[in-house]
C-alpha positions as CSV (number, residue, x, y, z in Angstrom):
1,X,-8.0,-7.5,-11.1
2,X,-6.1,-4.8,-13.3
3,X,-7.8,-2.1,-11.5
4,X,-7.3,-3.2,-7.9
5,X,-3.0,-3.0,-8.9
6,X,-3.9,0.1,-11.1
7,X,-5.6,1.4,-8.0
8,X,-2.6,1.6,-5.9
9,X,-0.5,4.1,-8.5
10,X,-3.6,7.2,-8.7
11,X,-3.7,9.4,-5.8
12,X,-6.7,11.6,-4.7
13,X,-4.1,15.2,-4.8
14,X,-0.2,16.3,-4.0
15,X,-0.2,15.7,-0.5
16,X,-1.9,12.0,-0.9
17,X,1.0,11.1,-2.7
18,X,3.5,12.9,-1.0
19,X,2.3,11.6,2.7
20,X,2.2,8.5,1.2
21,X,6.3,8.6,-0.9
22,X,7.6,10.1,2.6
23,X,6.0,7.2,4.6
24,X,7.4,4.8,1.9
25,X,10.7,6.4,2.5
26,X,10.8,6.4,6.3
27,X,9.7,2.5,6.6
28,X,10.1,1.5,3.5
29,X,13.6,1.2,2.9
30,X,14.2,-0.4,5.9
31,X,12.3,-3.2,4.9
32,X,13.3,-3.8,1.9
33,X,16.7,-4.5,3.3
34,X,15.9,-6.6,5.6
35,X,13.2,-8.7,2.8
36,X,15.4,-8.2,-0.4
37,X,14.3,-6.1,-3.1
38,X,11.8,-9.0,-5.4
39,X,10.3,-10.5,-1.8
40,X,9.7,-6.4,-0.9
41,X,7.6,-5.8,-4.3
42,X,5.5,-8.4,-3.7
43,X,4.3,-7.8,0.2
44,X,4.1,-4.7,-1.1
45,X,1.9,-5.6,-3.6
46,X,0.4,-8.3,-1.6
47,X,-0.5,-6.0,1.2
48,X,-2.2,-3.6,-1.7
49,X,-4.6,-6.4,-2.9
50,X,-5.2,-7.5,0.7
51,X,-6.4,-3.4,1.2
52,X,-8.6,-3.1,-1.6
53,X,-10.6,-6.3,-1.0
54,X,-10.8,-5.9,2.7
55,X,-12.4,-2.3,1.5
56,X,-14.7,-4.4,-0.8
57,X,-15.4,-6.6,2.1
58,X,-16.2,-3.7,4.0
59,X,-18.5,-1.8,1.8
60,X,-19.6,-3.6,-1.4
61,X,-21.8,-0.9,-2.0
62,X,-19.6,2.1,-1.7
63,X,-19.5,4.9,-4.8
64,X,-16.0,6.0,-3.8
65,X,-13.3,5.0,-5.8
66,X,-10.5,3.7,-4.6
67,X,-7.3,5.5,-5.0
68,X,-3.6,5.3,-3.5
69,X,-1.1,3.1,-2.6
70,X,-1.9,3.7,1.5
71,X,-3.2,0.1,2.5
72,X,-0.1,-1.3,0.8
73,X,2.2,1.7,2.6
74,X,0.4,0.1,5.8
75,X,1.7,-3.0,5.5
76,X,5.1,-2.2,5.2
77,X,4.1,0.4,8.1
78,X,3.2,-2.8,9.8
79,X,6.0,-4.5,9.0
80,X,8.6,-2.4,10.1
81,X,6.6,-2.5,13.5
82,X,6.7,-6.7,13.6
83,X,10.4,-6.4,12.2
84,X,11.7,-2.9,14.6
């Protein structure tokens, strides 16, 4: 399980990472204040998890590593939406 939270803090190049900081800026932030800092970590780390296994759900097989903290971005992407 190490690797699916490792996972989310290696990114593929510079503007993986940075697309994925400036989306946690924009949305981010708003959510935490609305969730509280310790409930925000763990959606967000919730949502991560819930990425990676609905990738491994997805494609057992696949050779492609997984990399980035974007399916846990989305769900703060998602909900800012539910919240905003």
């Amino acid at each position: 399980w190490y690797t699916v939270l490792t996972s989310m803090f290696m990114h593929g190049s510079w503007f993986h990472i940075i697309g994925n900081m400036w989306f946690l800026w924009v949305f981010g932030n708003n959510v935490e204040d609305v969730m509280g800092t310790p409930r925000y970590v763990a959606f967000y780390l919730l949502c991560g998890v819930a990425a990676a296994l609905a990738q491994v759900m997805v494609r057992p097989d696949s050779a492609i590593p997984m990399v980035g903290a974007s399916g846990a971005i989305g769900g703060v992407m998602g909900a800012y939406a539910i919240t905003y």
